[in-house]
C-alpha positions in Angstrom: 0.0 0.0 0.0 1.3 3.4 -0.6 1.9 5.4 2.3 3.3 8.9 3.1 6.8 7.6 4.7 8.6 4.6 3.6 6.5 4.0 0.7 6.4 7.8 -0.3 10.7 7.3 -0.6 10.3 4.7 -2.7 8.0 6.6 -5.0 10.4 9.9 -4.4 13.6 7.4 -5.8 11.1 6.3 -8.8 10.4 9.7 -9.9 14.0 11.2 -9.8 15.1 8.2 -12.0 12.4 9.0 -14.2 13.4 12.5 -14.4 16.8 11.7 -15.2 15.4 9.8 -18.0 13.0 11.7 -19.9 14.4 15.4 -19.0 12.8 18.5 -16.9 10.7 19.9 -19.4 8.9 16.3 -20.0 8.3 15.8 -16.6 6.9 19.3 -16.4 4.7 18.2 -19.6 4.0 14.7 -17.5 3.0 16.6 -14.4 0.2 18.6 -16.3 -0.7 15.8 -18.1 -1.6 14.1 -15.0 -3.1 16.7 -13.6 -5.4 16.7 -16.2 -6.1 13.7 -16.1 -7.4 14.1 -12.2 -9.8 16.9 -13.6 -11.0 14.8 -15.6 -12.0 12.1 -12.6 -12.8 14.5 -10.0 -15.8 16.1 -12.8 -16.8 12.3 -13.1 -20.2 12.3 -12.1 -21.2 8.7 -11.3 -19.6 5.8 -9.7 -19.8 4.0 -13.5 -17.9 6.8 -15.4 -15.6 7.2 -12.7 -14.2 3.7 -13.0 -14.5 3.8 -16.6 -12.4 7.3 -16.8 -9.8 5.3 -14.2 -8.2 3.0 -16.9 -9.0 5.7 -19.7 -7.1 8.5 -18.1 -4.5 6.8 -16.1 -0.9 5.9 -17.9 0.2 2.2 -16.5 3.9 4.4 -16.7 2.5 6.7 -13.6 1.2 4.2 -11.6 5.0 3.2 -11.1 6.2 2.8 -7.2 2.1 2.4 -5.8 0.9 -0.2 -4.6 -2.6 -1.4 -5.2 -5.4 -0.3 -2.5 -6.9 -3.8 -1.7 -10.3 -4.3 -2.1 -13.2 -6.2 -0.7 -17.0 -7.2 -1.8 -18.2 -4.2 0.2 -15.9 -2.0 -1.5 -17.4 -3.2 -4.6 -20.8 -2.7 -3.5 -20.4 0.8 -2.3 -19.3 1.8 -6.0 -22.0 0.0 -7.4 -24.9 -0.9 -5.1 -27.3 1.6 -7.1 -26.6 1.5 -10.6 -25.3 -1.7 -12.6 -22.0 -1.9 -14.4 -22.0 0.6 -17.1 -21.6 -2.2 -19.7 -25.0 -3.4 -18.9 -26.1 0.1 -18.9 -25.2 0.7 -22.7 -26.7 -2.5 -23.4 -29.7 -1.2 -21.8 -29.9 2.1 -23.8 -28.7 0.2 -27.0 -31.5 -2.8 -26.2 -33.9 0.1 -26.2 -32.8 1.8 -29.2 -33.6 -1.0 -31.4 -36.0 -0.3 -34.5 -38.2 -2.8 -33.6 -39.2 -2.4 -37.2 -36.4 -3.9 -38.9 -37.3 -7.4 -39.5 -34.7 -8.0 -41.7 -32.7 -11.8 -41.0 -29.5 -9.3 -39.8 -31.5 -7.1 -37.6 -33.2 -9.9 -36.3 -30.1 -11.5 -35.8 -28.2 -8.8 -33.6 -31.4 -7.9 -31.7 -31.2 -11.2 -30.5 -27.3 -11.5 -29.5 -27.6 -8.1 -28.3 -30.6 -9.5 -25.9 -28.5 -12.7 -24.6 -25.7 -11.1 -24.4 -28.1 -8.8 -21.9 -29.5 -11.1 -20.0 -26.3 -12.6 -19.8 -24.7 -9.4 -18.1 -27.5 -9.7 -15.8 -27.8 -12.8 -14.3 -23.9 -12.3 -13.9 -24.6 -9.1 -11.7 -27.9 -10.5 -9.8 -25.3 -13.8 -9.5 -22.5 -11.7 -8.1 -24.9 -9.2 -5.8 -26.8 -12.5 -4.4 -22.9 -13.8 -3.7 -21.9 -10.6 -1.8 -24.9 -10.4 0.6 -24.4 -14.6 1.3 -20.9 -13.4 2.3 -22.2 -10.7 4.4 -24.4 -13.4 6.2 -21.7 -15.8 6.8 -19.2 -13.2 7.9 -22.3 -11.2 10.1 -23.8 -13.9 11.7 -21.1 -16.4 11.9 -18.4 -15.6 14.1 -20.5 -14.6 16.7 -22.2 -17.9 16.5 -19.4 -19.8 16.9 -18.8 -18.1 20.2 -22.0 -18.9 21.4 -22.3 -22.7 21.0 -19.0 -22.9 22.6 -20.1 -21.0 25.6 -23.6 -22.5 25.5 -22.8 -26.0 24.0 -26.1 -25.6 21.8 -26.2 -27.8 19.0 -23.0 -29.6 20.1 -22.2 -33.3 21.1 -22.6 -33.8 25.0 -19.0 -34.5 24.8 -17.7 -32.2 23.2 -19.5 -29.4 25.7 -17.5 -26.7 28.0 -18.7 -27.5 31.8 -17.9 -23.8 32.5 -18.6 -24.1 36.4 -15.0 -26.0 36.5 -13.9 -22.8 34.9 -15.1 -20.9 38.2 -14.0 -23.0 40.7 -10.4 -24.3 39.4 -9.3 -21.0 37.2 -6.5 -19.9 36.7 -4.4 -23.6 36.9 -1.9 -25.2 35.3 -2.7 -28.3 35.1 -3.1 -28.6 31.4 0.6 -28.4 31.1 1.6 -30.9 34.1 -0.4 -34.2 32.9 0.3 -37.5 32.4 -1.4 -37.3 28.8 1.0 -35.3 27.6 -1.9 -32.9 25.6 0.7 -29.8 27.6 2.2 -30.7 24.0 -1.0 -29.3 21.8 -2.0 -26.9 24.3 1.3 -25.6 23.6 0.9 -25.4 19.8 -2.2 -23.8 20.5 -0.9 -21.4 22.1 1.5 -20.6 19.4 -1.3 -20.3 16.9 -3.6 -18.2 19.0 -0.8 -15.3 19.6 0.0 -15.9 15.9 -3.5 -15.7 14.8 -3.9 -12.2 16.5 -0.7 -10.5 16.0 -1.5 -11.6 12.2 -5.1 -9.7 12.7 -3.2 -7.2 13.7 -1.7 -6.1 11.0 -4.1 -7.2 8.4 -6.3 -4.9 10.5 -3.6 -1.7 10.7 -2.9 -2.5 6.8 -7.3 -2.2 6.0 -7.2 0.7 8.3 -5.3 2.6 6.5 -6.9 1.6 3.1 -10.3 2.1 4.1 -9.5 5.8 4.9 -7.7 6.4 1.7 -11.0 4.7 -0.1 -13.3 6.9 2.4 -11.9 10.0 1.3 -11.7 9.3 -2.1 -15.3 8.8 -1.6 -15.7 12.2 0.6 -13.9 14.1 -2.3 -15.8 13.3 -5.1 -19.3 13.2 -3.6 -19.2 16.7 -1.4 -19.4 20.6 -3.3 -18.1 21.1 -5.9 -18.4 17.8 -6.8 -21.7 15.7 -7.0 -21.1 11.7 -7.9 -23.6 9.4 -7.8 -24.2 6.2 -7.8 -22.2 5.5 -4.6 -23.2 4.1 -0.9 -21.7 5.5 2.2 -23.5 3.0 4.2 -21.7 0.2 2.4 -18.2 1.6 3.2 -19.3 2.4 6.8 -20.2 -1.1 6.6 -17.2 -2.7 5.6 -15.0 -1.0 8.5 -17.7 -2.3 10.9 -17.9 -5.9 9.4 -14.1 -6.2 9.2 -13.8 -5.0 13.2 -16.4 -7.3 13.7 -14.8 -10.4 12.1 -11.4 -9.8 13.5 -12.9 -9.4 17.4 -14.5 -12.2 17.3 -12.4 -14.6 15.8 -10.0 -14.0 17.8 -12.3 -14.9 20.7 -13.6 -18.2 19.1 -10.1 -19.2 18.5 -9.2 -19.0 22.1 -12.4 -21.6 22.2 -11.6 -23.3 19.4 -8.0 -23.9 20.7 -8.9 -25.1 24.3 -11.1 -27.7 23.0 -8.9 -29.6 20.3 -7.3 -32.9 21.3 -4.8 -33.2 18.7 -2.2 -30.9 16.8 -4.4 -31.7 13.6 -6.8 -30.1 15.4 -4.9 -27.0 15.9 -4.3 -26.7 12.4 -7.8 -27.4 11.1 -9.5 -25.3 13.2 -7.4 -22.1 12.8 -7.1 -22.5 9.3 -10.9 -22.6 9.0 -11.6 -19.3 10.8 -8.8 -17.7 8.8 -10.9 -18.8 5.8 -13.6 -16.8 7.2 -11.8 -14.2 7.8 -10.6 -13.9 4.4 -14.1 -14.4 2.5 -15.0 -11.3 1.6 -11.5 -10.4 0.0 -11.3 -9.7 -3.6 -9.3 -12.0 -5.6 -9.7 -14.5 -2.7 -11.2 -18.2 -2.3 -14.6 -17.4 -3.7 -14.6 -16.6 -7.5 -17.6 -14.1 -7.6 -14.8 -11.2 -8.4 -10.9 -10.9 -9.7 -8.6 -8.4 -9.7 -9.9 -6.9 -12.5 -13.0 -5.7 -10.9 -11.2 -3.8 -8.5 -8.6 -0.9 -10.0 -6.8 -1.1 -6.9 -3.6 0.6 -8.6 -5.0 3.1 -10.1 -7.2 4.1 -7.0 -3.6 4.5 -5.1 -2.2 6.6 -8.0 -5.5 9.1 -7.7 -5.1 9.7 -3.9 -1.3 9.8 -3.9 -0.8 11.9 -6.9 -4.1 14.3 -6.0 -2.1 15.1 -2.6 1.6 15.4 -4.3 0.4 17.6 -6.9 -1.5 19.9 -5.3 -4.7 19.5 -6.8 -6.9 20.9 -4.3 -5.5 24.3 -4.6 -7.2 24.7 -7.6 -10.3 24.6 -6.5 -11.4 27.3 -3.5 -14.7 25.8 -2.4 -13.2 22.0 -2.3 -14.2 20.1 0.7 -10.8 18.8 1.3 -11.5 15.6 3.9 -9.1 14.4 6.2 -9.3 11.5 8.2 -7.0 12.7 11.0 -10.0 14.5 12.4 -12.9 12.0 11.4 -14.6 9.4 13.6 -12.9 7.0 11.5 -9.7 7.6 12.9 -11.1 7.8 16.4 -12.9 4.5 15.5 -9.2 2.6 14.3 -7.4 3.6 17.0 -9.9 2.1 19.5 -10.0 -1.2 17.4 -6.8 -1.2 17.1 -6.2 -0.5 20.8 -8.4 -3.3 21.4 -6.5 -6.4 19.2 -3.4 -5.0 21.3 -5.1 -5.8 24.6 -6.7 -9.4 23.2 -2.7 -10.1 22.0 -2.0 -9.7 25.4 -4.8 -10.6 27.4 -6.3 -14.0 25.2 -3.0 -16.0 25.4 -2.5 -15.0 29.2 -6.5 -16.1 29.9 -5.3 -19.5 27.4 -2.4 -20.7 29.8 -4.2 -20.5 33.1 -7.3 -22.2 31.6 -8.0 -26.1 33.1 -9.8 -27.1 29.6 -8.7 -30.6 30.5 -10.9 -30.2 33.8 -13.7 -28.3 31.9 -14.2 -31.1 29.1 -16.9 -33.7 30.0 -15.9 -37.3 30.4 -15.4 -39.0 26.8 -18.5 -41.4 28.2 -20.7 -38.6 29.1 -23.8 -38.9 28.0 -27.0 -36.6 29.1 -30.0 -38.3 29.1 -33.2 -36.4 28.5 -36.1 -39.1 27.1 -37.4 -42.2 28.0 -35.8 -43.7 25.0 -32.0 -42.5 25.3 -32.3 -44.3 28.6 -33.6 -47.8 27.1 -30.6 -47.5 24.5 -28.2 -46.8 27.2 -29.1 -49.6 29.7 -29.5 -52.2 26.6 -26.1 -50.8 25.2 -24.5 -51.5 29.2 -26.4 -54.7 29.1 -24.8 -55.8 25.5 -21.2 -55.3 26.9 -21.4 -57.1 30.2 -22.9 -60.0 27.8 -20.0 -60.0 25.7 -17.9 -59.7 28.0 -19.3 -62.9 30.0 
């Protein structure tokens, strides 16, 4: 990601050897050139013509020493929650403009590619947009689920269940680490892989951070006097810094769970690979297919901010609403997230060593028995052994 210290050297030792190469008065030619070619996205006045005029107006020889913003489905959405792609839109208009009169075999022909090639377009959209709001299910209602049938034991195997009242009376212990079963030996992996786990959240979260503020004020820029863009959703961006939080608190919680309850060091591996999966889902370019890269102009959204900031571009215009996330809720809002992971990096793997899960796990032939008929299939199972065994 591009950034205004290390990364802005890099980009600083990028330029001057570029300069070098193509002399002062071409990079004074260059500069207007690309300041130009801002104006030209900054008048842009819809989501759809924005990202259009992105790849139009942007030289891949600029983008040189950025790196690409990364992106996510709500990103996505926020750009183009209201309006459909603008492909589909000039399909629509050109659908539309069709002399229905001309019933000719060629003009019967193309009205009818044009119209699958239409509803093709479409059922790709509804596809992805039905895709993005399963994701925002799974990643909305999942973790916190998770946490719950841990803590509850709804849903699970009676012994697989947490007896949280030996939590009460024997926390903190060490037992775990002095037994004769030697599990000390995966409660020690685990412990590894929780700390990893949220030091790695961490900085995935620090990293997002910073390129949600960058992709907020791109946003604040072009939709605030003088400029008017629509076809844009705050509440979607807004939503994405709240869903990310959300995923990273919680995982972090359930894999304090997840690690206390595992009996093997295939266990540990499973289990916080899976809820790094789901921490992941929403990512573009990631383990679901329903976008790439290319639906996401990462690069060139780095290039705009970066370059709209080194050459001055707001100068030109008196009554811009510059925005500035230093002074926004959403810094306010990172720091106390961030603030947060700090203390569960601390506080989750100090909770995980003085935990007794071996004492809070039920006894592997625990069996609750709540109807008539579990208690007939337990005393004929009892009365089946002692028969084989006589």
């Amino acid at each position: 990601m591009f950034s205004n210290d290390e990364d802005d050297g890099v980009f600083r030792n990028d330029t001057q050897e570029r300069n070098i190469q193509i002399g002062d008065d071409e990079t004074a030619l260059e500069a207007e050139q690309k300041k130009n070619a801002i104006r030209k996205l900054i008048m842009c006045t819809s989501a759809a013509e924005f990202f259009d005029m992105l790849d139009f107006a942007i030289d891949d020889e600029w983008t040189a020493g950025y790196d690409a913003l990364p992106g996510n489905i709500y990103y996505v959405l926020a750009w183009s929650l209201c309006i459909p792609s603008s492909d589909v839109v000039k399909r629509k208009e050109t659908r539309r403009s069709l002399d229905m009169d001309d019933l000719s075999d060629d003009g019967v022909e193309d009205w009818a590619r044009k119209s699958r090639q239409y509803l093709h377009d479409w059922i790709i959209w509804n596809t992805r947009r039905l895709g993005f709001f399963c994701v925002m299910a799974i990643q909305l209602i999942g973790p916190p689920l998770i946490f719950y049938q841990y803590f509850t034991g709804q849903s699970m195997e009676d012994a697989d269940k947490i007896n949280w009242t030996d939590f009460q009376n024997n926390f903190p212990s060490l037992s775990d680490w002095s037994g004769d079963d030697h599990w000390g030996r995966t409660k020690a992996l685990g412990l590894i892989f929780l700390f990893c786990f949220i030091l790695n959240s961490l900085f995935c979260w620090i990293d997002e951070a910073k390129t949600f503020e960058k992709i907020f004020r791109i946003y604040e820029l072009l939709s605030n006097p003088p400029f008017r863009m629509v076809g844009t959703s705050e509440f979607m961006l807004r939503f994405s810094a709240f869903i990310n939080a959300w995923v990273v608190i919680w995982l972090c919680v359930d894999l304090y769970l997840a690690m206390g309850t595992v009996d093997t060091a295939q266990d540990v591996l499973m289990d916080a690979l899976g809820l790094s999966f789901l921490y992941n889902l929403d990512d573009i370019a990631g383990d679901l297919g329903f976008v790439d890269e290319d639906d996401w102009p990462g690069v060139q959204l780095a290039w705009f901010i970066g370059e709209f900031d080194r050459l001055h571009v707001a100068d030109a215009y008196g009554e811009i609403d510059d925005y500035r996330t230093e002074e926004s809720w959403m810094h306010t809002f990172n720091s106390c997230i961030t603030a947060l992971i700090v203390c569960m990096a601390i506080g989750l793997p100090l909770l995980y060593i003085f935990t007794p899960w071996q004492q809070m796990k039920a006894d592997p032939f625990f069996e609750n028995i709540h109807t008539k008929e579990q208690f007939i299939a337990m005393v004929r199972n009892v009365t089946n052994g002692l028969a084989l065994e006589i």
